[in-house]
C-alpha positions in Angstrom: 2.0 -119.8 26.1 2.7 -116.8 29.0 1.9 -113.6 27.1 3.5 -110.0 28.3 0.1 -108.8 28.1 -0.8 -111.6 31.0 2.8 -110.8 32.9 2.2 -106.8 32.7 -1.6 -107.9 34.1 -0.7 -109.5 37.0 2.5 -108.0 37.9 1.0 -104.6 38.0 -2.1 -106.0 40.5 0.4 -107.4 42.3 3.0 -104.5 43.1 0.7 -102.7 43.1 -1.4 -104.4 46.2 2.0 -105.3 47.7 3.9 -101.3 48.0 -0.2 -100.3 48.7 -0.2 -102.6 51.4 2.9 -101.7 52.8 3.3 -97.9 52.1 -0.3 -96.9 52.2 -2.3 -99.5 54.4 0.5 -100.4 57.1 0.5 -96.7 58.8 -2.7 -97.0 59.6 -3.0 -99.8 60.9 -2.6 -98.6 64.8 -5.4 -96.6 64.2 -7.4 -100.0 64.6 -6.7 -100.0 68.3 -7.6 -95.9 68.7 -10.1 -95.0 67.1 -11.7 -98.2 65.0 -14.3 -96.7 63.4 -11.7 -93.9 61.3 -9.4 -97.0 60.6 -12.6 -98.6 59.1 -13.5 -95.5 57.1 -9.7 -94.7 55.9 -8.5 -98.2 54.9 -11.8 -99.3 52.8 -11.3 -96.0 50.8 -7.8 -97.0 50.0 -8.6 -100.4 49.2 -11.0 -99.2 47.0 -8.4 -96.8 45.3 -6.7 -100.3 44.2 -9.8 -102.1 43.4 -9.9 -100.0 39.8 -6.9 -100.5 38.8 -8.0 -104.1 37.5 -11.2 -102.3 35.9 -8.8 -99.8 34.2 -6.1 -102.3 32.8 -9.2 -104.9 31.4 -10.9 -101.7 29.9 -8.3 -99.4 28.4 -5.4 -101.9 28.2 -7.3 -104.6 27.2 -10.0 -103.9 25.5 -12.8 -105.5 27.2 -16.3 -104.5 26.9 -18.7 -104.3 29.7 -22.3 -104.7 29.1 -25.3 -104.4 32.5 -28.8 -104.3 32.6 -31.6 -105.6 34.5 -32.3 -103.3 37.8 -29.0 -101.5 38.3 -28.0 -100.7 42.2 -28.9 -97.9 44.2 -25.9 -96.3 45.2 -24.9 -96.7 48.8 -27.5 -99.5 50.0 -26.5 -102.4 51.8 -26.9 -105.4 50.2 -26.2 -109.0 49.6 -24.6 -109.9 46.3 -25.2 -113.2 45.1 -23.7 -114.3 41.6 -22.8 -117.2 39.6 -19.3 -118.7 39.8 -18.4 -119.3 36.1 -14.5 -117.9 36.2 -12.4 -118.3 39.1 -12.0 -114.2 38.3 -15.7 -113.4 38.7 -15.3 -111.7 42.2 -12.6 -109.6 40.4 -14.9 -108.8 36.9 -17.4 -108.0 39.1 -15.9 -104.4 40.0 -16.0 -103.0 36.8 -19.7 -103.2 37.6 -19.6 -101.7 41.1 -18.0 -99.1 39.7 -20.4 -97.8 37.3 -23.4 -98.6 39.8 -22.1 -98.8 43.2 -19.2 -97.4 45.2 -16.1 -100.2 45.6 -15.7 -98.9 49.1 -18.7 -100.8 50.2 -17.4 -104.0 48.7 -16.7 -107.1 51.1 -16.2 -110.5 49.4 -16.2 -113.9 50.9 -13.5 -115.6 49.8 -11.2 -119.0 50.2 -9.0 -118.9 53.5 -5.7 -120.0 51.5 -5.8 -116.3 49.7 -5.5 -114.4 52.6 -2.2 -115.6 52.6 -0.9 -114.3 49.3 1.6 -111.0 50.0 -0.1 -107.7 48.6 -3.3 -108.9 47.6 -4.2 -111.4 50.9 -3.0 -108.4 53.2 -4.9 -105.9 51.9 -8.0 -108.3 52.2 -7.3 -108.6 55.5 -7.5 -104.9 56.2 -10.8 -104.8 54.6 -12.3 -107.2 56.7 -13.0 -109.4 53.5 -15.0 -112.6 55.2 -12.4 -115.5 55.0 -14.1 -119.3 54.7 -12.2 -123.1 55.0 -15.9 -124.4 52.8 -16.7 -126.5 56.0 -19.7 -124.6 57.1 -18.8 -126.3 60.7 -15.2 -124.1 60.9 -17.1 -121.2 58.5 -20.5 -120.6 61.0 -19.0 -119.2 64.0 -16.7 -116.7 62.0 -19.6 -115.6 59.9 -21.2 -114.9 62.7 -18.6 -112.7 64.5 -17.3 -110.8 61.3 -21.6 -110.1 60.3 -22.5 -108.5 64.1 -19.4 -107.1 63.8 -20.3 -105.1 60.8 -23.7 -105.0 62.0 -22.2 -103.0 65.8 -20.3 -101.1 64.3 -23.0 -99.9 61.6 -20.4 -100.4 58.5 -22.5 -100.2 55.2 -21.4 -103.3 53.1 -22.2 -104.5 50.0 -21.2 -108.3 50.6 -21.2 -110.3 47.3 -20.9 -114.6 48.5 -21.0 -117.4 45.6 -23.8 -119.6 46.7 -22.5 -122.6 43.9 -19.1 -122.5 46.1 -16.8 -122.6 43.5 -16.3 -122.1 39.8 -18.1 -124.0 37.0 -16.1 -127.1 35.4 -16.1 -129.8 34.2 -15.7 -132.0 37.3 -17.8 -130.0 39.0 -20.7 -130.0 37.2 -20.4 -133.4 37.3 -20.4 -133.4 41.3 -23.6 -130.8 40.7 -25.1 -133.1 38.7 -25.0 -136.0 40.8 -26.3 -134.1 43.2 -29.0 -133.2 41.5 -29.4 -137.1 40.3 -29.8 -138.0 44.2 -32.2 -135.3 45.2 -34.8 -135.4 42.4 -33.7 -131.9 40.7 -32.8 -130.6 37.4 -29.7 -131.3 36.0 -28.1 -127.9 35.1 -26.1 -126.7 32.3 -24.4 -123.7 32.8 -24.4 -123.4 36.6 -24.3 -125.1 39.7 -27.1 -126.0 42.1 -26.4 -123.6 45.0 -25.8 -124.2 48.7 -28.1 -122.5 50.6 -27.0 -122.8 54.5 -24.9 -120.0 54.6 -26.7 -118.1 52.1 -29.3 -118.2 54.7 -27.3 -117.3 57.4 -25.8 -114.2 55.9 -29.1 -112.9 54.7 -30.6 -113.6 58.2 -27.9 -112.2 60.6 -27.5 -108.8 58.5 -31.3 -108.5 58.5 -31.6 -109.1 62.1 -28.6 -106.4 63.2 -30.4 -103.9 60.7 -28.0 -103.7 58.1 -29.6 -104.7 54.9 -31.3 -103.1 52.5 -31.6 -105.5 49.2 -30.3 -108.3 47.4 -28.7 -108.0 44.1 -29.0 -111.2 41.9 -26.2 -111.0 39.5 -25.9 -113.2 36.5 -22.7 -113.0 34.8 -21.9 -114.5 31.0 -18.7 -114.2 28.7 -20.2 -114.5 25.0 -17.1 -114.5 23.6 -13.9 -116.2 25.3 -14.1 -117.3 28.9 -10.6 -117.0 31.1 -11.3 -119.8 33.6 -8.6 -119.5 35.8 -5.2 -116.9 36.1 -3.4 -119.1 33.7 -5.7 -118.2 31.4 -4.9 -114.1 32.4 -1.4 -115.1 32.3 -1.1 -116.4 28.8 -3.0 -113.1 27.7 -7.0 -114.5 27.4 -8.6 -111.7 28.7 -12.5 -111.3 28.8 -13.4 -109.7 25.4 -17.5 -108.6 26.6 -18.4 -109.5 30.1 -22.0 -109.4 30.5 -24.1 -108.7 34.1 -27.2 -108.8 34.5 -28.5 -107.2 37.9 -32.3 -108.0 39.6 -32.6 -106.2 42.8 -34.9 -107.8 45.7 -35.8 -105.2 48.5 -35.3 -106.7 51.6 -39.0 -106.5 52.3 -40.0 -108.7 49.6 -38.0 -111.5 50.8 -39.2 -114.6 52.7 -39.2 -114.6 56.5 -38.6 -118.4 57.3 -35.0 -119.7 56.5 -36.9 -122.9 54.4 -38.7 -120.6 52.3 -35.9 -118.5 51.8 -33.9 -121.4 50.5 -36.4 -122.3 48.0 -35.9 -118.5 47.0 -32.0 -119.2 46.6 -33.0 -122.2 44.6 -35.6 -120.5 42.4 -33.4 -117.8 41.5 -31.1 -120.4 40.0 -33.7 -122.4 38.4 -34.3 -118.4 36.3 -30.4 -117.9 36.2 -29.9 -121.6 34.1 -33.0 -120.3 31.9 -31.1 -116.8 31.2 -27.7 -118.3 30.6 -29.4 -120.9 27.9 -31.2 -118.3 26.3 -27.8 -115.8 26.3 -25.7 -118.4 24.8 -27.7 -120.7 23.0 -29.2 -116.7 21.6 -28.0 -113.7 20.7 -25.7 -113.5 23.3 -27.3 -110.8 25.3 -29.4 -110.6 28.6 -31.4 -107.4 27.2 -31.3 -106.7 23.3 -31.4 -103.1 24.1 -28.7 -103.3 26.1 -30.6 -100.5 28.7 -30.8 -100.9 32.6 -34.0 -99.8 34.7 -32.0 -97.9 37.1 -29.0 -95.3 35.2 -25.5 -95.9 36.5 -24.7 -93.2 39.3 -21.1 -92.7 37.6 -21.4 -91.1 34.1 -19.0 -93.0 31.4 -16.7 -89.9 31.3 -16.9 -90.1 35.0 -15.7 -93.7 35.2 -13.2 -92.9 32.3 -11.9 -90.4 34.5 -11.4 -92.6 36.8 -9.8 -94.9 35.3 -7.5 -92.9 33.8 -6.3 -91.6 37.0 -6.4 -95.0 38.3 -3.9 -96.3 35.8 -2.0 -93.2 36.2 -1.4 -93.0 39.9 -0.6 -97.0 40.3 1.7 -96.9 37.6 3.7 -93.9 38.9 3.4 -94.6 42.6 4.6 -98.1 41.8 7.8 -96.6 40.5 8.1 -94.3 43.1 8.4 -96.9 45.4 11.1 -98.7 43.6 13.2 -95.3 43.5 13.0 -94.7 47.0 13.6 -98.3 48.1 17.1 -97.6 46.3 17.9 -94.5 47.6 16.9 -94.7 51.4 18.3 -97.5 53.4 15.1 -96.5 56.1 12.8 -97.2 53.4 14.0 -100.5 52.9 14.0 -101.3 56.8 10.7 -99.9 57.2 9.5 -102.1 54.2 10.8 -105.3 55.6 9.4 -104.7 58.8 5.9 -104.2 57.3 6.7 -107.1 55.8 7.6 -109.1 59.1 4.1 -107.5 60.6 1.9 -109.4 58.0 3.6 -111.9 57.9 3.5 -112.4 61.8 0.1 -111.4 63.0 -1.8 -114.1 60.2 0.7 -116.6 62.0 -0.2 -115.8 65.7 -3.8 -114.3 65.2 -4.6 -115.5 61.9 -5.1 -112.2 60.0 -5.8 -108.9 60.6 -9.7 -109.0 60.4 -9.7 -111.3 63.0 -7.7 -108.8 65.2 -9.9 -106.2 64.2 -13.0 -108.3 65.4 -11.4 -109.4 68.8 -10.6 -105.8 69.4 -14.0 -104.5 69.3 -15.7 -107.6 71.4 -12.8 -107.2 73.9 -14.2 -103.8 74.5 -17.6 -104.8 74.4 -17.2 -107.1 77.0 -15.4 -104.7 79.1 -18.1 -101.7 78.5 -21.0 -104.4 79.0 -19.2 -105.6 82.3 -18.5 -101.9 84.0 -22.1 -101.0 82.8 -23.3 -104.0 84.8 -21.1 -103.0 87.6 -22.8 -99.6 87.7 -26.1 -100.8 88.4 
């Protein structure tokens, strides 16, 4: 049954992404074509404003409890996030870690192409360059490799978190896993998926080749109490009541050199996440009984409370605001609608923003590269 708690959820996040989108990404949004690198600096910080708002409603609406340990993050490094696709939500839970240990700025997901495509939310992925995929690493290779030396040119810090397993954890899925697994010779797995390592490896080689990575954070991710496997579930009020992560950070030194060994990496780090998971939920439900992390959050609990508070605060009355001036002001309403038209437009010509932004700084590459050559 559709809760209010689940409608007040998601129509917040969503009114919220779609007046941010239009009132508070959308003016910047020449700025791509003048100067690239302030558009890059501005719009991640405002998409970052959003990204606790969901950490603020699931924590002081809602109630849920957030436990990490393990090796913590050290703030500002660039690094590859890999993590275990229990919920269809995960990528979403997974900020009221970054905020604690990380900054949200830094945050660049891989995601599903059909989301880009959602109003609000999809167009305010776009804007933060968030790496769009079909799951057909034959469409996916070629933009994975333009969006990662693009990040790697422009020297943009990122924080890229990819879900090696490729989609949530189900029953029909672990049965696909498992007959996998049945075929190859491996170890039939419980409570995740046997990962696919090709673009794993790909990501992890390209950013270390441009100079742009620092670690990788293994995250393991558990729900000891009730487990919302898809927005229904949000929408019918089943929100996570504890949401467990536990982090293990790999400098980038420490990590294999050949792409076959670091496979069998990718692979071994699942073989320990299936142990973990058994031992959480077949245990006492928790990844480290003394519920400490190596490495101390760089945000202080009253400094994350702050934050949320504000959070909740300024989306809430900004949201309104929006409404009252879309009544009042006739321009407010044309420039909405023409925003509107914008995003809609450009995914349908170019296919989305990011993929402008990308074009735009090869274009002038190419052209720089050319009159250089010229020159000699």
């Amino acid at each position: 049954m559709v809760s209010w708690k689940g409608i007040y959820f998601l129509l917040a996040l969503f009114l919220a992404s779609f007046f941010g989108s239009i009132f508070m990404l959308s003016p910047f949004l020449p700025l791509m074509f003048v100067s690239p690198a302030w558009y890059r600096w501005i719009t991640d910080r405002i998409v970052a404003t959003w990204l606790t708002l969901p950490v603020a409603l699931l924590e002081m609406v809602f109630g849920a409890k957030v436990v990490i340990t393990g090796d913590g993050f050290i703030p500002g490094e660039r690094s590859v996030i890999i993590m275990n696709h229990r919920t269809r939500m995960d990528w979403m839970f997974l900020w009221n870690c970054l905020l604690r240990y990380s900054y949200l700025r830094l945050e660049k997901i891989c995601l599903k192409s059909s989301l880009k495509s959602v109003p609000g939310f999809g167009w305010a992925m776009q804007v933060a360059a968030f790496i769009f995929i079909q799951r057909k690493w034959e469409d996916d290779k070629n933009h994975f490799e333009n969006m990662l030396d693009y990040f790697c040119d422009i020297r943009e810090p990122l924080q890229l978190l990819i879900f090696p397993e490729g989609t949530d954890l189900t029953a029909n899925t672990k049965a696909r896993s498992n007959e996998f697994a049945e075929k190859n010779g491996l170890r039939k797995y419980k409570y995740v998926l046997h990962p696919r390592t090709t673009g794993f490896t790909f990501v992890v080689e390209r950013l270390r080749e441009g100079n742009n990575l620092d670690a990788i954070h293994d995250i393991t991710v558990a729900y000891p109490q009730n487990i919302p496997q898809t927005e229904k579930h949000l929408l019918n009020g089943n929100f996570p009541k504890e949401i467990h992560f536990h982090v293990h950070r790999y400098p980038v030194q420490t990590l294999p050199t050949s792409r076959e060994e670091l496979q069998l990496w990718c692979q071994k780090r699942w073989e320990e996440k299936e142990e973990r998971l058994e031992l959480f939920y077949e245990g006492e439900k928790y990844f480290d009984v003394t519920g400490r992390s190596i490495i101390p959050p760089c945000k202080s609990e009253l400094r994350v409370l702050v934050v949320k508070c504000i959070s909740l605060l300024y989306w809430t009355l900004f949201t309104l605001a929006m409404f009252v001036l879309l009544y009042l002001y006739s321009f407010v309403r044309w420039y909405c609608v023409t925003a509107v038209v914008i995003f809609v437009v450009q995914q349908k010509i170019f296919g989305g923003l990011e993929i402008i932004e990308v074009a735009r700084h090869r274009y002038f590459n190419k052209r720089q590269n050319g009159y250089g050559r010229k020159t000699e």
